[in-house]
C-alpha positions, 0 to 999 in steps of 0.5 A: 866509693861512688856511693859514699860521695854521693851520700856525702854530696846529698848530705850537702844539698839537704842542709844547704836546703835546710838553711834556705828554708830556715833563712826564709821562714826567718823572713816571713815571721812578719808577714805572717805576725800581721797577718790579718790585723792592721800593722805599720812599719817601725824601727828595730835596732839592728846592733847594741846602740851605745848610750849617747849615740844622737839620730845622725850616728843611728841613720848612718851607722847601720843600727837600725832596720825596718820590720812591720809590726801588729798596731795593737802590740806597739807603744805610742811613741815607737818610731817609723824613721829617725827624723832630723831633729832627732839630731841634736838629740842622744839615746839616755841608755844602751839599746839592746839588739832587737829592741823597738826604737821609741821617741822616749829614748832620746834626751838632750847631752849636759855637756859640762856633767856628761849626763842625757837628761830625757825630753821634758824631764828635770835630773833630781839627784838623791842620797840613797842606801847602797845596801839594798842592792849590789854593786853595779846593779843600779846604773844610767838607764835602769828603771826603779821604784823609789822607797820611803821611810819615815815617821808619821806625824802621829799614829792615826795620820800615817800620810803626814810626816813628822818632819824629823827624819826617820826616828828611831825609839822603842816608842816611835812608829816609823813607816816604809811606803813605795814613794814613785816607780817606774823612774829612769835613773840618769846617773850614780855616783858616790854621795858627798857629805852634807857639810854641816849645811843645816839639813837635817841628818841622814839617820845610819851613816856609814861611819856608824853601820859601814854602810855607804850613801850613794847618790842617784840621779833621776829623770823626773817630770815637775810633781815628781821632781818636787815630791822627791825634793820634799821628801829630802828636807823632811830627812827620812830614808830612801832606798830603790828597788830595780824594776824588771820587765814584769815588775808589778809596784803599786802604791799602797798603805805599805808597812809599819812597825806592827805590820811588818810580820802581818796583822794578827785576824 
């Protein structure tokens, strides 16, 4: 009887050790992470931070905590503290526990659209083919590459749209190129009717294939805001692509209708 009580009570102390052990190697991960190179202190989020939540909520609300962190691994814009004026300012999407906290995730509240437009950026809101990706896949905080599909001016001038939308014709080249990526999506919605306004049509409307537009709103800096308003007025096609961690979408020459199984030589 004795012995098994002691075995028991050694089996306790092994494991209570074991914890300890395992609570302070946790503790030490960042000491030893910088060992040897130059670190700083920044912000980590501690807990999920809710989209919306302004600077005050996160210094109060136990979201963050301070570790220290190799200089070479950090992004330029990574906070060491949240400063007030950060205060009027609110997160543009939830951030995961874990994740760095960078001064690029705070935009200013649109009270009367309930939108957070980010720092510096202007809020495009385009229609886009919802077939391309499922259900709730693409919501405020995602970050995508935008596609456009169109008709050249003529054959030899691929860069140069047409201006009529995306044709379709046994005779007509169409082309699908990457328009901009890494682009913050703000909001999505459904996307109205354009109401007869003169613009030109949307090709495969959703009373003609079952398809449905759905409108996206992006974050967008001046160029891109006027590249993306441009390229609606000229009609054509826009779908979205999400972006993952690594994701790798670069502009190129993209696909025709004689390229799309390969070029033959």
């Amino acid at each position: 009887m004795n012995r098994r009580v002691i075995a028991v009570f050694a089996a306790v102390v092994i494991a209570a050790a074991g914890a300890v052990a395992v609570l302070l190697y946790a503790r030490s991960a960042d000491s030893r992470a910088v060992a040897g190179k130059a670190a700083r202190t920044v912000l980590v989020a501690e807990k999920q931070i809710p989209a919306g939540t302004d600077g005050r909520a996160l210094r109060e609300g136990g979201y963050l905590r301070q570790t220290r962190m190799p200089v070479e691994t950090l992004p330029d814009d990574t906070l060491e503290v949240v400063d007030p004026d950060l205060d009027l300012l609110v997160t543009t999407a939830v951030v995961q526990r874990g994740q760095l906290v960078l001064r690029t995730m705070f935009g200013t509240a649109v009270s009367h659209s309930g939108m957070v437009i980010p720092d510096g950026k202007l809020a495009v809101s385009a229609k886009v083919k919802s077939a391309v990706f499922g259900p709730g896949s693409v919501r405020a905080g995602t970050r995508v590459a935008i596609f456009y599909t169109y008709t050249p001016q003529d054959a030899g001038k691929p860069d140069e749209v047409s201006g009529g939308g995306l044709e379709r014709a046994r005779d007509v080249n169409s082309i699908t190129r990457v328009l901009m990526t890494d682009i913050e999506v703000i909001s999505v919605g459904p996307a109205e009717d354009d109401g007869g306004d003169g613009a030109a049509p949307l090709p495969a409307t959703a009373e003609t294939t079952g398809e449905r537009d759905v409108a996206i709103t992006f974050a967008l800096d001046q160029r891109q805001a006027e590249i993306l308003a441009h390229a609606t007025a000229l009609g054509g096609l826009l779908n979205v692509g999400l972006l993952g961690d690594s994701s790798d979408v670069r502009p190129d020459r993209g696909v025709d209708n004689g390229s799309l199984f390969g070029r033959a030589g």
